[in-house]
C-alpha atoms as an extended CHARMM CRD file, in Angstrom:
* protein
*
       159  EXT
         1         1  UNK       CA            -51.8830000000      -44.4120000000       -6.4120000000  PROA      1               0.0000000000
         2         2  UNK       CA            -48.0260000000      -44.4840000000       -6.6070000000  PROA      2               0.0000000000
         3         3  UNK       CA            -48.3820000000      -40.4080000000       -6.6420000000  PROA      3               0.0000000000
         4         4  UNK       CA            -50.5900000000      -40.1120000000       -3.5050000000  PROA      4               0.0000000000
         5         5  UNK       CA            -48.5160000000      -42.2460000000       -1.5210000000  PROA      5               0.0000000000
         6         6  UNK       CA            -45.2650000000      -40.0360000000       -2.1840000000  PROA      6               0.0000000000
         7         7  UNK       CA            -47.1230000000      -37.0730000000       -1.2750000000  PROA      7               0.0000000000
         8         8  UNK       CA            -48.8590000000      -38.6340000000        1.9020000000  PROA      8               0.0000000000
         9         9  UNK       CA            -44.4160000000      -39.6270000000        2.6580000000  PROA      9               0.0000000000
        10        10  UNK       CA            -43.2080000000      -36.0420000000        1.7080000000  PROA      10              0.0000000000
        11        11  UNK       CA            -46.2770000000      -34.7680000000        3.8950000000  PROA      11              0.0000000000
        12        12  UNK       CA            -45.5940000000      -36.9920000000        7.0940000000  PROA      12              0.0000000000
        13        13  UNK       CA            -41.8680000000      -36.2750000000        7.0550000000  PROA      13              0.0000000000
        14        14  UNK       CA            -42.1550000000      -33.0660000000        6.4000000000  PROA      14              0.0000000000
        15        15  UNK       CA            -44.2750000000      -32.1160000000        9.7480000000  PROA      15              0.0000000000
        16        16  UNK       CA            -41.4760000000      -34.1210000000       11.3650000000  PROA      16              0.0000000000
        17        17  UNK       CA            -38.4820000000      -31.5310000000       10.0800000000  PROA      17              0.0000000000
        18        18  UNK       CA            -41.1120000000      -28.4270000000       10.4490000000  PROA      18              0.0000000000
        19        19  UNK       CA            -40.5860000000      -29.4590000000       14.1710000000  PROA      19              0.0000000000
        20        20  UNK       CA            -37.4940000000      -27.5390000000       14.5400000000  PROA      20              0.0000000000
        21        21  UNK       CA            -37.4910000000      -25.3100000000       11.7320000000  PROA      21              0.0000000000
        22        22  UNK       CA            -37.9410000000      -21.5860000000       12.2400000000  PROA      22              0.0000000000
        23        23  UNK       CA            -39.8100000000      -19.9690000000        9.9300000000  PROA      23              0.0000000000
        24        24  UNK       CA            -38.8260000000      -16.3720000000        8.4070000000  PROA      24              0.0000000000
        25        25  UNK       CA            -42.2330000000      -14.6210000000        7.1300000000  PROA      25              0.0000000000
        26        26  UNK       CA            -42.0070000000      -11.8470000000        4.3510000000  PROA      26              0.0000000000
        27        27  UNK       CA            -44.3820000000      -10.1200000000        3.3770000000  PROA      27              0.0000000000
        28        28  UNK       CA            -44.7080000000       -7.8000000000       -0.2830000000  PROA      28              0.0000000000
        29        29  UNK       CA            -45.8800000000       -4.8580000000        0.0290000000  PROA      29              0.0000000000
        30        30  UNK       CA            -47.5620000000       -4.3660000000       -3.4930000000  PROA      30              0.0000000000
        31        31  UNK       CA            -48.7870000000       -7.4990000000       -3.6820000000  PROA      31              0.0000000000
        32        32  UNK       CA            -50.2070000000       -8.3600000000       -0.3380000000  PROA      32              0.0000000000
        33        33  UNK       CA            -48.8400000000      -11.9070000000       -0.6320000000  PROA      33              0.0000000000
        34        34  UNK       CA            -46.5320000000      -13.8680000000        1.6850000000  PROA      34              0.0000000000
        35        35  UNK       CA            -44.0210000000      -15.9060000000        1.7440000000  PROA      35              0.0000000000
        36        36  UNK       CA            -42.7060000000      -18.0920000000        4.2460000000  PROA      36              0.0000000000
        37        37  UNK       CA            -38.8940000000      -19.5020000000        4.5800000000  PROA      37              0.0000000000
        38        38  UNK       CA            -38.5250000000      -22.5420000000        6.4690000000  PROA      38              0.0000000000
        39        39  UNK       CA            -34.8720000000      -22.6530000000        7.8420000000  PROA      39              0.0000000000
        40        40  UNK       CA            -33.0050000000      -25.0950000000        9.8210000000  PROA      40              0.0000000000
        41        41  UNK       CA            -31.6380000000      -23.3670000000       13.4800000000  PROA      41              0.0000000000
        42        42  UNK       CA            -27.9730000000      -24.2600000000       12.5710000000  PROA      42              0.0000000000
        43        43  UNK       CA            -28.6410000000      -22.1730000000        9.3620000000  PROA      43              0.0000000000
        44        44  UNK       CA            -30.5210000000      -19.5450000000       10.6550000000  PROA      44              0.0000000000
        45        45  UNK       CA            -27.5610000000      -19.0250000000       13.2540000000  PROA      45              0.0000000000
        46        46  UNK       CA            -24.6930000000      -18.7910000000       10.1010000000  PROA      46              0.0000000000
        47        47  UNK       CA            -27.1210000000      -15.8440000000        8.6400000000  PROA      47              0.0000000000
        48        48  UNK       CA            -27.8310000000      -13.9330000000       11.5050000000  PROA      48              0.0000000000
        49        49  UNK       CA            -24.2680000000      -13.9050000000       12.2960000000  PROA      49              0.0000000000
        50        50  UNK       CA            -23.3320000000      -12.6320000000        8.4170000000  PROA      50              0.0000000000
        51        51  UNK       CA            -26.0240000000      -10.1760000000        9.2820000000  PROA      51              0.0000000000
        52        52  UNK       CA            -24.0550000000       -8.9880000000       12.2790000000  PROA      52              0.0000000000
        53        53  UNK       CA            -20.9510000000       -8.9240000000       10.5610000000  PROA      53              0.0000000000
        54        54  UNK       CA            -22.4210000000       -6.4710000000        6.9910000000  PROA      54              0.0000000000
        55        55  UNK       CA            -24.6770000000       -4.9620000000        9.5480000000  PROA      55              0.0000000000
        56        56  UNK       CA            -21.7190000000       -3.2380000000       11.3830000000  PROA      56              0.0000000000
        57        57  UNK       CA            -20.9950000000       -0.1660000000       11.1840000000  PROA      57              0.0000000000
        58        58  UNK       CA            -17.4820000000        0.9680000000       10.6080000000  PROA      58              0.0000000000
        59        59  UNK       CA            -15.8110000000        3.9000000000       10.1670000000  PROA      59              0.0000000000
        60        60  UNK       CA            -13.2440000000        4.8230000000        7.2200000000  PROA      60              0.0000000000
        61        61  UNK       CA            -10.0310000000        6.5020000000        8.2650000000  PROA      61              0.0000000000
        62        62  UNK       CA             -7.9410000000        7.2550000000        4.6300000000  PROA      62              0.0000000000
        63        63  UNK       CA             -4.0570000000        6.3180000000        5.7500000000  PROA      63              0.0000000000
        64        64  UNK       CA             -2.3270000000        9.1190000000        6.5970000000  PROA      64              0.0000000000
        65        65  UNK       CA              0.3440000000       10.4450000000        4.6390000000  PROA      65              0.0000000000
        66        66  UNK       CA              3.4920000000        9.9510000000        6.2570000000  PROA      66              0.0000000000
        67        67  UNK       CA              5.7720000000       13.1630000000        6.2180000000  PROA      67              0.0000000000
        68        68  UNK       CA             10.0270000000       13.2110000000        5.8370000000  PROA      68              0.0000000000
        69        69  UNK       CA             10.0240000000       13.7240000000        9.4320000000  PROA      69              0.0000000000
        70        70  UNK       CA              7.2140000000       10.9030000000       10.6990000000  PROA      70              0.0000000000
        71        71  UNK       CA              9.2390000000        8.3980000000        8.3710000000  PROA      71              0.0000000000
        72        72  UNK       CA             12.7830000000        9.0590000000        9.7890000000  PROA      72              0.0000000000
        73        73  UNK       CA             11.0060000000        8.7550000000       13.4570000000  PROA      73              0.0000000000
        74        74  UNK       CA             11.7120000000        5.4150000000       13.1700000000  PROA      74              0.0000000000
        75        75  UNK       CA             14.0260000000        4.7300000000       10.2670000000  PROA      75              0.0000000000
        76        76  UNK       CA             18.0650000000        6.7200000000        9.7990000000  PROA      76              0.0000000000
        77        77  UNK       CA             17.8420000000        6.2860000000        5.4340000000  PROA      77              0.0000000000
        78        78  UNK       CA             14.6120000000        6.4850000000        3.5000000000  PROA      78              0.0000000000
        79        79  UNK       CA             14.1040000000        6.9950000000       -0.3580000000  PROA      79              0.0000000000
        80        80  UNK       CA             14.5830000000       10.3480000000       -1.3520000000  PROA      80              0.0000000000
        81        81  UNK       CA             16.5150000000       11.6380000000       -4.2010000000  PROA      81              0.0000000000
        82        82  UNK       CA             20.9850000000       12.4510000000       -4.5760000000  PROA      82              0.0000000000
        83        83  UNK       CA             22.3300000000       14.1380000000       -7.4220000000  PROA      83              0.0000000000
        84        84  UNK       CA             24.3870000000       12.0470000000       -9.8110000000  PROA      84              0.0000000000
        85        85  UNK       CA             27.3120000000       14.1910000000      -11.1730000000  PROA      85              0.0000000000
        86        86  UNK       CA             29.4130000000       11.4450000000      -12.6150000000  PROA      86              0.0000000000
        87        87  UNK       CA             29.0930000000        8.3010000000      -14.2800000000  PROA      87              0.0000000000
        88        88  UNK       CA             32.4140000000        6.0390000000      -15.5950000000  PROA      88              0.0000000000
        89        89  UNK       CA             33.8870000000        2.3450000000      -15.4410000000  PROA      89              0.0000000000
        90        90  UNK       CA             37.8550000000        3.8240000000      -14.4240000000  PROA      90              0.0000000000
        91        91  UNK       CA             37.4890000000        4.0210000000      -10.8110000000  PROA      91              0.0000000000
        92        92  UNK       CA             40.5710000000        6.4720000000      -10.6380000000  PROA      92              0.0000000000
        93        93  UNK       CA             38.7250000000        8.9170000000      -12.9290000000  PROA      93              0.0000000000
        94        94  UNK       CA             35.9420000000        9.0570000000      -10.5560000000  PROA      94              0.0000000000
        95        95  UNK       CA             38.3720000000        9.4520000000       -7.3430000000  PROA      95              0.0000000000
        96        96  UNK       CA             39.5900000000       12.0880000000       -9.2580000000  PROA      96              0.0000000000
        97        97  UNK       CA             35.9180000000       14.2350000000       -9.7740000000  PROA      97              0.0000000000
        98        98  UNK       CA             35.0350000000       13.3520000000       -5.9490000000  PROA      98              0.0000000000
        99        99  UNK       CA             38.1580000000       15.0620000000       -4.2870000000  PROA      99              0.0000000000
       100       100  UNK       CA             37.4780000000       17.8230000000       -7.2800000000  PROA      100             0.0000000000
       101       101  UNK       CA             33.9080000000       18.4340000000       -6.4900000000  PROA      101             0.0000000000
       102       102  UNK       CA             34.6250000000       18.0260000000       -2.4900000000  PROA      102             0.0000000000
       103       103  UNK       CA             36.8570000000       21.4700000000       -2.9400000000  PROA      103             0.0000000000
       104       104  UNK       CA             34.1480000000       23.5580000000       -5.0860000000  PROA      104             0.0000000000
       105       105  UNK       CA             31.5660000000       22.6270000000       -3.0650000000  PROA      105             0.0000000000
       106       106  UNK       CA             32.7710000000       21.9520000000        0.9470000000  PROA      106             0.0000000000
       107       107  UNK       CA             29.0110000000       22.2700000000        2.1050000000  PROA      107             0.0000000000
       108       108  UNK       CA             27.7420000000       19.0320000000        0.0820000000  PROA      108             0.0000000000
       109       109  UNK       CA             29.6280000000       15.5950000000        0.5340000000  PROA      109             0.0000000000
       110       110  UNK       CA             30.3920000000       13.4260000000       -2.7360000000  PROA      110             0.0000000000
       111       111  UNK       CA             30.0440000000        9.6560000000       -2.3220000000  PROA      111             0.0000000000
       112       112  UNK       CA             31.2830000000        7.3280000000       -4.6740000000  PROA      112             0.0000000000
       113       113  UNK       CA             29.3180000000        4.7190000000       -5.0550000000  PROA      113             0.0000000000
       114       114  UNK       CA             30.0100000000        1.1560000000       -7.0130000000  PROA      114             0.0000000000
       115       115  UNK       CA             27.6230000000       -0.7430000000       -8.7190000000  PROA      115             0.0000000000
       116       116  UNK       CA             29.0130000000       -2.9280000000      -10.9100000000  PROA      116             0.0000000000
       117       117  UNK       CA             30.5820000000       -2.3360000000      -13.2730000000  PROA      117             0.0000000000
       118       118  UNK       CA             30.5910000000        0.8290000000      -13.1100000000  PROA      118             0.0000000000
       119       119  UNK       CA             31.2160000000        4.3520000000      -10.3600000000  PROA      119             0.0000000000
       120       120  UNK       CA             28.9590000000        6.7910000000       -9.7280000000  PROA      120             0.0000000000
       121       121  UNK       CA             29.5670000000       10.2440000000       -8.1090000000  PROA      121             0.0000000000
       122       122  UNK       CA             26.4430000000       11.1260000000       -5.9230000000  PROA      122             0.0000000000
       123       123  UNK       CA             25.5930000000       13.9570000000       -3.7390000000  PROA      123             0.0000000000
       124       124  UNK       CA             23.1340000000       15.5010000000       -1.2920000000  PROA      124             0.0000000000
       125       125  UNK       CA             20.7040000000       14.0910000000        0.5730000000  PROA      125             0.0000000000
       126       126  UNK       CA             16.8910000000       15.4150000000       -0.3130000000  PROA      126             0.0000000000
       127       127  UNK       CA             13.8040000000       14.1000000000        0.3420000000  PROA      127             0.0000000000
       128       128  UNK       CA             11.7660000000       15.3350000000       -2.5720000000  PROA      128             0.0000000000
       129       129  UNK       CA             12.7900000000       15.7460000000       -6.3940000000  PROA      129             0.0000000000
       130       130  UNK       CA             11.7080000000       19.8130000000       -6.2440000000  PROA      130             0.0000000000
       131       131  UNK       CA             14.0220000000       20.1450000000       -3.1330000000  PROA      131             0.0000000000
       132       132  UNK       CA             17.2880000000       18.5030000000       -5.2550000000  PROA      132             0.0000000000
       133       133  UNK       CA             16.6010000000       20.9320000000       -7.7470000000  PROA      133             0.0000000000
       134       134  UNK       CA             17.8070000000       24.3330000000       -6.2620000000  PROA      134             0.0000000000
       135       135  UNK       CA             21.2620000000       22.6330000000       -5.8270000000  PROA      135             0.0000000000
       136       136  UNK       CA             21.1840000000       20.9390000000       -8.9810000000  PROA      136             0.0000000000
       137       137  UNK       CA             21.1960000000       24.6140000000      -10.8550000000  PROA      137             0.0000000000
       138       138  UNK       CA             24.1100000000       25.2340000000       -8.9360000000  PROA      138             0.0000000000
       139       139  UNK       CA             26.2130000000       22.0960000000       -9.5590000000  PROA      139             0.0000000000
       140       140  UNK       CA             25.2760000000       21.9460000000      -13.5470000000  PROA      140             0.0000000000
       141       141  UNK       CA             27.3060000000       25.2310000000      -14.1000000000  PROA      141             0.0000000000
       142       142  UNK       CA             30.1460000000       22.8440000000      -13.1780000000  PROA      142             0.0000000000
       143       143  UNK       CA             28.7200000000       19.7940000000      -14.1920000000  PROA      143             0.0000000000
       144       144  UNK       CA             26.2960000000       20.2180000000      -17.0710000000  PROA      144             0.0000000000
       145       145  UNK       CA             25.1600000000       16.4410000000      -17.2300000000  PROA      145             0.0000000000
       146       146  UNK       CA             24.3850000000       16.2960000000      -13.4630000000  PROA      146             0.0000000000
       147       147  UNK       CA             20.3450000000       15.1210000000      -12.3650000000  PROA      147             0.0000000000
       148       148  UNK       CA             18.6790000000       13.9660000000       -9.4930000000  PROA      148             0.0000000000
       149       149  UNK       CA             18.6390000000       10.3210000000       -8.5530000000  PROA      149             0.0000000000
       150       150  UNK       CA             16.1980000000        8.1200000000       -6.5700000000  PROA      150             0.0000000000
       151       151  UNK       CA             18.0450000000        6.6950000000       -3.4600000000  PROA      151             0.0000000000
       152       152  UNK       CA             18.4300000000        6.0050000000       -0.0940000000  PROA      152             0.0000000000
       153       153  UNK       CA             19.1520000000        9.2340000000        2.0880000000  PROA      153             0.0000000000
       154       154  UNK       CA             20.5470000000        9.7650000000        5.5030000000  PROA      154             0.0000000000
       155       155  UNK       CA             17.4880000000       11.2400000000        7.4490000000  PROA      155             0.0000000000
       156       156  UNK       CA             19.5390000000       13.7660000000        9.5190000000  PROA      156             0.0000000000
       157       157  UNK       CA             21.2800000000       14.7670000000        6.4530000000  PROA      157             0.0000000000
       158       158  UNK       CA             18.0660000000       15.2690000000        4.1900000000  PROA      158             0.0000000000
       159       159  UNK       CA             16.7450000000       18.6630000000        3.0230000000  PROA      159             0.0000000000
């Protein structure tokens, strides 16, 4: 008795919901049977808009690789690549290979740079690694333990 009357409760309140539920029929195709989802408005709106949203069509456009030239558009340095000829702590030592190197080779500018503790002797400005290397040959007649660097280049300067 205690059974029937649930069922009779679940049964009457149930017709009261079914009210203003919509109902979303499917139907398999092997089988032949049906089934029936009874869904609340407010849920069937959150779904419908998910739908819209997976449903969408959009097109993929890979990034573009920027070039040397598109990059310095908007910047003066970028990362490109210097060649380190020298490498010491005594400052005066590496004074002394800058105004050296400035005289064999007027068309590229030495910069001594500090980074503590110790100086560096960089030059050039290139944007890749392949186009350091024709002036690298050139240098490590002089300087045999010269290689290219990463670091920041001048744009305008940049080969």
């Amino acid at each position: 008795m205690r059974n029937l009357l649930l069922i009779i409760t679940i049964f009457l309140f149930s017709g009261v919901y079914a009210q203003d539920m919509t109902v979303w029929s499917f139907k398999d195709t092997i089988s032949g049977g049906q089934l029936d989802i009874h869904l609340d408005p407010k849920l069937e709106a959150i779904l419908k808009g998910k739908e819209k949203k997976i449903c969408q069509k959009t097109v993929y456009v890979p990034p573009k690789k920027l070039t040397p030239a598109d990059k310095c558009a908007t910047q003066n340095k970028i990362m490109g690549y210097k060649i380190q000829i020298f490498y010491t702590k005594d400052r005066s030592a590496a004074e002394k290979v800058k105004n050296d190197f400035a005289k064999q080779y007027p068309s590229l500018t030495p910069e001594l740079i500090y980074a503590s503790p110790d100086y560096r002797i960089l030059v050039g400005d290139y944007f890749t690694h392949q186009s350091a290397n024709q002036d690298l040959r050139k240098i490590q007649r002089a300087y045999p333990a010269a290689f290219p660097v990463q670091w920041r280049v001048w744009c305008r300067k940049a080969i």
